[in-house]
C-alpha positions as CSV (number, residue, x, y, z in Angstrom):
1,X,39.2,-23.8,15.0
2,X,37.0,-26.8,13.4
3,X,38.8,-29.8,14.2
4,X,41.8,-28.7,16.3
5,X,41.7,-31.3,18.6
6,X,42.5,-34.1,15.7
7,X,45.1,-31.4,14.6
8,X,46.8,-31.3,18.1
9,X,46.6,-34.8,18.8
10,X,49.1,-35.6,15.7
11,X,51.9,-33.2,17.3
12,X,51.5,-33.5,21.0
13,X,54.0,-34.7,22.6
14,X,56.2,-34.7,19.4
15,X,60.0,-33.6,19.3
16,X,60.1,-32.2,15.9
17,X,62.3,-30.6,13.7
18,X,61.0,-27.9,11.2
19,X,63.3,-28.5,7.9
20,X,63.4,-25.0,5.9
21,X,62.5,-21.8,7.1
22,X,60.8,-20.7,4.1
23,X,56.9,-19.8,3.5
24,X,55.7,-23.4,4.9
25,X,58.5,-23.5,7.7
26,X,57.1,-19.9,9.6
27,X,53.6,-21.5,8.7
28,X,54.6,-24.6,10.8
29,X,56.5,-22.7,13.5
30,X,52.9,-20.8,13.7
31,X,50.8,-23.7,13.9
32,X,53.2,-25.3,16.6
33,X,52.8,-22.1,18.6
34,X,49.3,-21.2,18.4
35,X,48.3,-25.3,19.1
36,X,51.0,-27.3,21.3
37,X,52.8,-24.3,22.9
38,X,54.6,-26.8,25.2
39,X,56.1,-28.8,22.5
40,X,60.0,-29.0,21.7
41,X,60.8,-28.1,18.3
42,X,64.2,-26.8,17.1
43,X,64.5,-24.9,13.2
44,X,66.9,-26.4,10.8
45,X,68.3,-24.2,7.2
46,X,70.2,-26.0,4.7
47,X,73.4,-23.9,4.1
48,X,76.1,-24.6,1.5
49,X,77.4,-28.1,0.6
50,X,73.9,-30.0,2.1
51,X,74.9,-29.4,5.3
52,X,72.2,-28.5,7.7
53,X,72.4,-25.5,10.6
54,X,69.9,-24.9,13.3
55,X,68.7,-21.2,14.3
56,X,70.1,-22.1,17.8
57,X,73.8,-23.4,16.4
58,X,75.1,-26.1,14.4
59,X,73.8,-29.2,13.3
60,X,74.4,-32.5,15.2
61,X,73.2,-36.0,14.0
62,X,72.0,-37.2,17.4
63,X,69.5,-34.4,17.9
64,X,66.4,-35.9,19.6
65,X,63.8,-35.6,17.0
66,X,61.0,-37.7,16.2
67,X,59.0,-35.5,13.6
68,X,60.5,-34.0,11.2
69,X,58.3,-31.6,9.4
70,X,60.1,-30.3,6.3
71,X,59.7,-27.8,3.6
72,X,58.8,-29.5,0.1
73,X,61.6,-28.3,-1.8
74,X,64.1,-30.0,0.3
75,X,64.6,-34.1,-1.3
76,X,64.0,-36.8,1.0
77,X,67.2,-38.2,0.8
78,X,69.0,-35.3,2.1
79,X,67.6,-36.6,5.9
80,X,70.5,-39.2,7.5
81,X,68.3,-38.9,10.8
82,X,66.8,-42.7,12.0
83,X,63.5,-43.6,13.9
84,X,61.5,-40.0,13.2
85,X,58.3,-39.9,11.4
86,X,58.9,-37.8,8.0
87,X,56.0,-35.3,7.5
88,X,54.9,-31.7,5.9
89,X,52.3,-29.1,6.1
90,X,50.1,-31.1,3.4
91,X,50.8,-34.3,4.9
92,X,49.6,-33.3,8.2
93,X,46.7,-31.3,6.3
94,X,45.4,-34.0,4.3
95,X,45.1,-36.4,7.4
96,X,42.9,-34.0,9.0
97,X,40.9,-32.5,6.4
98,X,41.3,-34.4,3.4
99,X,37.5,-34.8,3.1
100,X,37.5,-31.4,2.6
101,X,39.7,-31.1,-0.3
102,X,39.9,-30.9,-4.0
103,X,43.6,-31.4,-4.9
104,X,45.5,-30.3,-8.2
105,X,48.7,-31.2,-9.7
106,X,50.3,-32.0,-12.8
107,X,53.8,-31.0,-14.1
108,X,52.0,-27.8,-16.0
109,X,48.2,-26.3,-15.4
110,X,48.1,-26.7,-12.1
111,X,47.9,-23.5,-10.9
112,X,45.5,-22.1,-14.0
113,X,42.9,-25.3,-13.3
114,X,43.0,-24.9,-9.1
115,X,42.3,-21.2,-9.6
116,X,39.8,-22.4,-12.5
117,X,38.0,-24.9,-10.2
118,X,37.9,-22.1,-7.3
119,X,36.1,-19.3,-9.7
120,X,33.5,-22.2,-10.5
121,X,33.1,-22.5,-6.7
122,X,31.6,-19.5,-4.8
123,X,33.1,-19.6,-1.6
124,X,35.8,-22.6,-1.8
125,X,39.1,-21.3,-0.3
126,X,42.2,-21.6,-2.4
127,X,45.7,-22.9,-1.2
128,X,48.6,-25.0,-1.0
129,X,51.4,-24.6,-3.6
130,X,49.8,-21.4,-5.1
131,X,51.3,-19.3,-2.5
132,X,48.8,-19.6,0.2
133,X,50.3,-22.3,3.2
134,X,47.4,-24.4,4.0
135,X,47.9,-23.9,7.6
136,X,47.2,-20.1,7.2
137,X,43.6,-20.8,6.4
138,X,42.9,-22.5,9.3
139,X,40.4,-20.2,10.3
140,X,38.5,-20.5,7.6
141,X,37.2,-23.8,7.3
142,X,33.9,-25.0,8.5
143,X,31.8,-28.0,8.6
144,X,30.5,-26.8,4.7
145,X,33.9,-25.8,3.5
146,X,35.8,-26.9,0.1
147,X,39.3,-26.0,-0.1
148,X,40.8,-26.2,-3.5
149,X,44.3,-26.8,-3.1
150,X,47.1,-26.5,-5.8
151,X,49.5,-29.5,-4.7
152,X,53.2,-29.6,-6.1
153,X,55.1,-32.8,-6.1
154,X,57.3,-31.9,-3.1
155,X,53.9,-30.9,-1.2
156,X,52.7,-34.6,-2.2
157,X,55.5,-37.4,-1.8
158,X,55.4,-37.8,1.9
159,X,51.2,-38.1,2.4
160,X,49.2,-40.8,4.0
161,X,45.8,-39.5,3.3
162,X,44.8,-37.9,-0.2
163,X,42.2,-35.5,-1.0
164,X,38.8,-36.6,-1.6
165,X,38.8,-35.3,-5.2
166,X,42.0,-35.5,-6.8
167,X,43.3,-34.1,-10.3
168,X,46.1,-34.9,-12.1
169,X,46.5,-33.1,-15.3
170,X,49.9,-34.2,-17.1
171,X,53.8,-35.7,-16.7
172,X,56.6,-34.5,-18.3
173,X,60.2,-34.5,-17.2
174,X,60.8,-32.0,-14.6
175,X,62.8,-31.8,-11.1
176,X,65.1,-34.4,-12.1
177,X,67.3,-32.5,-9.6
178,X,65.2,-33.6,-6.9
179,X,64.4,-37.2,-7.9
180,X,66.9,-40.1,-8.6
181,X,65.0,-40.5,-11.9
182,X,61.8,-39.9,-13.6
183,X,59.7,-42.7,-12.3
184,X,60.6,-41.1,-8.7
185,X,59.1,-37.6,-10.0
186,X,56.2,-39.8,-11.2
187,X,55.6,-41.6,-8.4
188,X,55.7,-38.8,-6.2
189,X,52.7,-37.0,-8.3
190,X,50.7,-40.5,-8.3
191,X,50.3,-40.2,-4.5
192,X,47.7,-37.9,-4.8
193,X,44.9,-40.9,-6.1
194,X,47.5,-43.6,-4.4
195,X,46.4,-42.4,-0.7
196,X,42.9,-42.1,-1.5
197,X,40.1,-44.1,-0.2
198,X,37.2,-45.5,-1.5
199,X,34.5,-42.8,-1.7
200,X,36.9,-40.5,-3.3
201,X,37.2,-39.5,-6.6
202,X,40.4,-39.1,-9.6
203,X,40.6,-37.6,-12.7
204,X,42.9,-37.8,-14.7
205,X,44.0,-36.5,-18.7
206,X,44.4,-39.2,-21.0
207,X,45.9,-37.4,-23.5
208,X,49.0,-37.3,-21.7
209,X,50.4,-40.7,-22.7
210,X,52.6,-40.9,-19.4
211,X,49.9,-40.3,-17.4
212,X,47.5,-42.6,-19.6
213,X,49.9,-45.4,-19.2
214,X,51.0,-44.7,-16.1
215,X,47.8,-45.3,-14.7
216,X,46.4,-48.1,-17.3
217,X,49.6,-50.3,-15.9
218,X,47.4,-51.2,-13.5
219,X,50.6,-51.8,-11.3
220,X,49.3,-49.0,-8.9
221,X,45.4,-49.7,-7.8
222,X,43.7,-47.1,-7.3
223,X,40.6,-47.2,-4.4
224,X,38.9,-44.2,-5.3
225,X,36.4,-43.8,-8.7
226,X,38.3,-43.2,-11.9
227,X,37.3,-40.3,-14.2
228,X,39.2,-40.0,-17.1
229,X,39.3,-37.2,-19.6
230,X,40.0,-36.2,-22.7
231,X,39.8,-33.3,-25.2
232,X,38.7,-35.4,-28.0
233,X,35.9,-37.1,-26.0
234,X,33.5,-34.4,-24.6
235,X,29.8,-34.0,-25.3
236,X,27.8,-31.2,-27.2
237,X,27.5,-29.0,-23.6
238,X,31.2,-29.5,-23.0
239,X,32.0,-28.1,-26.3
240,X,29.7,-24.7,-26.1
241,X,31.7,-24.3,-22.9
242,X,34.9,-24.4,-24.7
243,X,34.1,-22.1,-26.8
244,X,33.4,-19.9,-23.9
245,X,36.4,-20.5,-22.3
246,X,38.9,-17.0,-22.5
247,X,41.9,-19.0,-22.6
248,X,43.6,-19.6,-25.7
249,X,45.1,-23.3,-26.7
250,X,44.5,-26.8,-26.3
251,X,45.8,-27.2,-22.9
252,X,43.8,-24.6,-21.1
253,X,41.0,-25.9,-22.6
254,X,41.6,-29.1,-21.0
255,X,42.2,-27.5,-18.4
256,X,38.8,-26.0,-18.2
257,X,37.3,-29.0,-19.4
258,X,38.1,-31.2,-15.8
259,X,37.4,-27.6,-14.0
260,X,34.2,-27.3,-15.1
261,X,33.4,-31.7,-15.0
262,X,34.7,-31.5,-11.4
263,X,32.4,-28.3,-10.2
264,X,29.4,-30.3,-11.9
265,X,30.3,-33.4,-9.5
266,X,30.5,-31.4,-6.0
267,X,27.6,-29.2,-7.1
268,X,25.6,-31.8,-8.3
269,X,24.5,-29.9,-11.4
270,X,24.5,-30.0,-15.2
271,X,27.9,-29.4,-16.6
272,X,26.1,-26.2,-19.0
273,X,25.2,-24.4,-15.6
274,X,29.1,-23.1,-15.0
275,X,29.2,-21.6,-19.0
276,X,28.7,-17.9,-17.5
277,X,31.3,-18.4,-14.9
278,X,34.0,-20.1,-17.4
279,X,33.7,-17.5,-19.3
280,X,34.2,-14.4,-16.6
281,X,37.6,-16.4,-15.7
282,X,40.9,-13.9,-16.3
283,X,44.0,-16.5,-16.8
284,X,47.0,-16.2,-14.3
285,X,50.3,-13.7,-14.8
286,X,52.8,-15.1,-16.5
287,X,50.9,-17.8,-18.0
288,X,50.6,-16.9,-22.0
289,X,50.0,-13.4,-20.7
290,X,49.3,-10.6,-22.9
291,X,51.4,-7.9,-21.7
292,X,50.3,-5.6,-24.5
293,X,51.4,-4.0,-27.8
294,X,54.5,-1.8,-27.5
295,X,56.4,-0.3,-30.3
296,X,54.0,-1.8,-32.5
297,X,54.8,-5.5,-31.5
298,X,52.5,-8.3,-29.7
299,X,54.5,-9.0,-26.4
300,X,53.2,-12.5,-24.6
301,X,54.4,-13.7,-21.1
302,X,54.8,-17.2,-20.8
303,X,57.6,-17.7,-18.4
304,X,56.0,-20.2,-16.2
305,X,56.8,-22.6,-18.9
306,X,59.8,-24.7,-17.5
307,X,59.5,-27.9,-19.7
308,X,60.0,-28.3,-23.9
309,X,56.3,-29.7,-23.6
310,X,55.1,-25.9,-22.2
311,X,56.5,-23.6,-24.9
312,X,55.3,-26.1,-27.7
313,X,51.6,-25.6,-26.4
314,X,52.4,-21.7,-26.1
315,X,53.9,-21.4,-29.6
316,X,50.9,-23.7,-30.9
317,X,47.8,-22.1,-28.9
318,X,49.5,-18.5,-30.7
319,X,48.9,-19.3,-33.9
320,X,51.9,-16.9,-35.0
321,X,54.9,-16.2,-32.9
322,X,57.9,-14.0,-34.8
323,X,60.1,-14.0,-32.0
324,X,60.8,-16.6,-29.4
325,X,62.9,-16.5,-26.2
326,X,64.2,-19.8,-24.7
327,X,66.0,-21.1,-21.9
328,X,67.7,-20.4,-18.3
329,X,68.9,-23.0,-15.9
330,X,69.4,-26.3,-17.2
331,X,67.9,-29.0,-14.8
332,X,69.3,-31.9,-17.8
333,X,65.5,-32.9,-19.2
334,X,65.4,-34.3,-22.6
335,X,64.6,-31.0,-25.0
336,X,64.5,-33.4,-28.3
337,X,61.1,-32.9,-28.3
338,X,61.3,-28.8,-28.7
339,X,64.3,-29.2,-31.1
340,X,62.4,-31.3,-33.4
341,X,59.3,-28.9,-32.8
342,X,61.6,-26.0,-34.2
343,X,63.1,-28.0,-37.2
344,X,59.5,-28.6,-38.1
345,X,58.2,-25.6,-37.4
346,X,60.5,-22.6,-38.2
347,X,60.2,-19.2,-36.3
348,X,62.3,-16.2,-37.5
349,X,64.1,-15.2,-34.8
350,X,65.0,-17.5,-31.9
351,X,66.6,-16.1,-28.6
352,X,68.6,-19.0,-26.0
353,X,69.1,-17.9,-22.9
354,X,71.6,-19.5,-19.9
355,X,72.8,-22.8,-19.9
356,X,69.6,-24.5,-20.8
357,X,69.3,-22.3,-24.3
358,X,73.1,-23.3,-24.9
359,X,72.3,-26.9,-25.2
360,X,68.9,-26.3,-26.9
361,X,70.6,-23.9,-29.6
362,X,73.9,-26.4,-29.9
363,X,71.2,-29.3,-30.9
364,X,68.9,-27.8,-33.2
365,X,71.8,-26.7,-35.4
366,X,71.0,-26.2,-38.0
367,X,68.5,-23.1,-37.9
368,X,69.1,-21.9,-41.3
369,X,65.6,-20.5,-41.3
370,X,66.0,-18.8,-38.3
371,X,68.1,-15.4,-37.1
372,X,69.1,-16.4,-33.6
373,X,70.7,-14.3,-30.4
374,X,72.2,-16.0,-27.8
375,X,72.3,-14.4,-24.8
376,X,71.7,-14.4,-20.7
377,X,70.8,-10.4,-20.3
378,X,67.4,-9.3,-20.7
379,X,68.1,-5.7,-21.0
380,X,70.3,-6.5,-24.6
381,X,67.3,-9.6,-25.1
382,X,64.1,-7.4,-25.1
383,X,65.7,-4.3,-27.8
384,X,66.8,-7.4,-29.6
385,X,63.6,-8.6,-30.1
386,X,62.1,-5.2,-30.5
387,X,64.7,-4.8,-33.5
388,X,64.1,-7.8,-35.0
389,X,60.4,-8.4,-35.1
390,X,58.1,-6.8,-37.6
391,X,55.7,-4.5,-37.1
392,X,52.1,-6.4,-36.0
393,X,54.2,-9.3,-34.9
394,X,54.4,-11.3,-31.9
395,X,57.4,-11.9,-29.5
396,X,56.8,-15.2,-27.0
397,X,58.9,-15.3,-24.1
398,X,58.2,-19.2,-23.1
399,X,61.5,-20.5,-22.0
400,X,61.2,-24.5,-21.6
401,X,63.6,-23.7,-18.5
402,X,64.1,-23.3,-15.3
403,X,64.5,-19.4,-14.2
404,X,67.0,-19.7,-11.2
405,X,70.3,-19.2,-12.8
406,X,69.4,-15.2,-12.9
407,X,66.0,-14.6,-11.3
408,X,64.2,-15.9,-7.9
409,X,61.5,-17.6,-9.5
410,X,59.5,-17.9,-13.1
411,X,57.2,-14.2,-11.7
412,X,60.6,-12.4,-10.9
413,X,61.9,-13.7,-14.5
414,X,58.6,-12.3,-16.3
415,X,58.2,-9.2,-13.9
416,X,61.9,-8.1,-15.1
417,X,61.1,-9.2,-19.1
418,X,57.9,-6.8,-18.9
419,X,59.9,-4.1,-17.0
420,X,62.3,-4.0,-20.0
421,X,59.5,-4.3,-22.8
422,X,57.7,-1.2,-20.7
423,X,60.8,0.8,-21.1
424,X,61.1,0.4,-25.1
């Protein structure tokens, strides 16, 4: 394995606690096995309430940890443990490979622009937040290796080192049930080009006024060498490659636009050499997916959208959307933005869905231009929509919310809404 001995000399010796018992929790119970055999570690699962229970009995507060490695969706603050080192999979990653790595996050695009940036790559290995634990690829790396890593804000908040290209595509409200407030969700995405060095590289959108001031404050230095971007700044070549670019709106083409100016950095080459390769790209499920037209209706999958700023770039990149489906577990971000969007921009039928569509629905009243349903089952949603689209319409399922009121995640939420559209 290239460069186990750096790995093993950061848990050697360690007492450490694996918090979660999820995808990066077995991946850590893995890696402990496989490299430090010897080493103590006991696994902790939250249960109901925030309080904590170990695999081997109950939770005590005077265990004898000093590393706690823990799962990114659990919040810092639910840890009353003193005098133990705080850590993760990426953290421990990043101080050992960072040189390695091009990271991505953003609250939306991320997982569209990693895979984006790994096409353009010819034998880069993709993980982190996409699904893929970055311990599990281990094997993988070599001296010549790039690994494009899709980095959430869980994954990022407890890191010493950061990746030697970073990306950070956008903020917007989101996980405000994870942060005291939205600086803390912020700040927690700002560590990726915080815990650089010099010698690395960040780009960043600024079109996203959060993210533009956020980082013109100048209240946070950055070490590494700034590359801002922007859709309304990009050269003759850039354009051609937009225009080759499959994906439809103004955010993927941003999107495409750092993929493509970040390839031309690590491969040293002329930004026009990856137009072929943009344009072979085939976007993500559940990210403004065509499903297909069924009973003479246009049915798009967007339910990866989980933020008002999300279904407003879906409903925009469209063109024309009939019928749109919104909400499902309300996580109390500010959705004035998508109910002015509606006011100003009527659609005919308007579907809000769990507790999140509720509140959307009870502030944009009125909708006199609008036929709405509100409902929380998708087997009564889907007919609805069927019912009351027209013929050659479109039907948008891009929720602004949330999805785990009803489903597992955003993919079980669009697997089931395509399931039902199938059966029309």
């Amino acid at each position: 394995m290239y460069r186990e001995e750096q790995l093993k000399a950061l848990l050697e010796g360690r007492r450490i606690l694996i918090a979660g018992y999820g995808r990066e929790g077995q991946s850590a119970e893995r890696l402990i096995k496989r490299l430090v055999p010897k080493t103590r570690y006991t696994i902790a699962t939250q249960v109901e309430n925030g309080k904590w229970k170990t695999l081997g009995g109950e939770w005590r507060e005077d265990w004898p940890f000093d590393m706690v490695i823990k799962s990114p969706g659990i919040p810092n603050f639910q840890f009353s443990i003193l005098n133990f080192q705080l850590t993760s999979l990426t953290d421990l990653f990043l101080q050992v490979y960072g040189d390695k790595v091009i990271g991505v996050t953003g609250t939306k695009g991320k997982s569209t622009t990693a895979s984006l940036i790994h096409h353009l790559l010819p034998g880069s290995i993709l993980a982190g937040n996409i699904g893929i634990p970055l311990f599990d690829i281990l094997d993988d790396i070599r001296e010549d290796s790039i690994v494009v890593a899709e980095l959430s804000c869980h994954q990022l908040e407890n890191i010493h080192r950061g990746p030697h290209i970073a990306v950070l595509l956008n903020l917007f409200q989101e996980h405000l049930d994870h942060y005291e407030n939205y600086m803390g969700y912020k700040m927690a995405k700002m560590q990726i080009a915080l815990r650089q060095q010099a010698g690395d590289h960040f780009f960043y959108c600024t079109d996203n006024e959060e993210l533009r001031s956020l980082v013109a404050s100048g209240r946070w230095p950055v070490a590494s060498e700034l590359h801002p971007y922007s859709i309304n700044e990009i050269t003759d070549e850039e354009r051609k490659l937009m225009k080759a670019c499959p994906l439809e709106g103004e955010h993927n083409w941003s999107n495409a636009l750092v993929a493509c100016r970040v390839a031309a950095l690590v491969m040293c080459q002329p930004i026009s050499t990856f137009n072929f390769q943009l344009s072979t790209f085939h976007g993500l499920r559940h990210r403004m997916e065509k499903i297909g037209t069924v009973a003479g209706i246009t049915w798009y999958d967007d339910s990866i959208s989980t933020i008002p700023a999300a279904a407003i770039a879906a409903v925009r990149a469209l063109g024309r959307v009939d019928t749109l489906i919104l909400g499902g577990f309300d996580r109390g971000i500010d959705y004035s933005p998508l109910v002015e969007f509606l006011k100003a921009n009527p659609i005919k039928n308007l579907v809000f869905v769990g507790a999140a569509g509720r509140r959307i629905h009870s502030a944009a009243q009125p909708l006199s231009h609008s036929v709405t349903l509100v409902e929380d089952d998708y087997t009564k949603i889907v007919p609805w929509c069927a019912g009351h689209t027209p013929q050659g319409g479109v039907v948008l399922l891009s929720p602004a919310a949330a999805s785990y009121d009803a489903f597992k995640n955003f993919e079980h939420r669009g697997d089931f809404y395509r399931e039902q559209i199938l059966k029309l």
